[in-house]
C-alpha angles and dihedrals in degrees: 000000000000119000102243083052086059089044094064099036086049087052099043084046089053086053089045096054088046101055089046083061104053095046092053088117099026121163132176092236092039084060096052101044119042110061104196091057093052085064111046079051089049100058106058097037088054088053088054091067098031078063094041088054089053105046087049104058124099097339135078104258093108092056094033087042089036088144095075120068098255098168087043101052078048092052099039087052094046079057099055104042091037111038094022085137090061104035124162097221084191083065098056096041087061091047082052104049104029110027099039096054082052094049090044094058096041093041091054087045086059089042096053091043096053086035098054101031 
């Protein structure tokens, strides 16, 4: 893996692993209703698709890392950082809840590999 690759998954993982954090205790209701949790949520899950978006494009990580949701994590942050003023907050709690968990395997998988070859 080049460098620059590891780079990014080491950084998405770091977003990944903050957002985990922060939704250690995550509700519905929680998320709907306590702006600024829903920020500090926000941000690095928009990162992880900001990354996403940039990993993907124009190499073969989606089809070499075909394990993470690639097209998922493109289209969630295209939905925070374009329609934050009608978000469904059921659709990020899911993301939450059950992608992340997901990412967050795959993503240390990647991180032990490139760390131990």
């Amino acid at each position: 893996m080049k460098p620059q690759l590891n780079n990014q998954f080491s950084k998405m993982l770091k977003f990944a692993n903050n957002a985990n954090e922060i939704a250690e205790d995550i509700t519905l209701d929680k998320l709907a209703t306590d702006i600024p949790y829903q920020y500090s949520l926000l941000y690095p899950l928009g990162q992880i698709g900001e990354l996403a978006i940039n990993m993907t494009h124009n190499s073969d990580v989606e089809k070499i890392y075909s394990d993470i949701e690639w097209a998922k994590w493109r289209g969630f942050r295209n939905r925070i950082f374009h329609d934050y003023d009608m978000l469904d907050f059921s659709i990020i709690y899911e993301m939450i809840t059950e992608a992340l968990p997901l990412l967050l395997i795959e993503l240390q998988k990647i991180h032990i590999d490139y760390n131990t070859h």
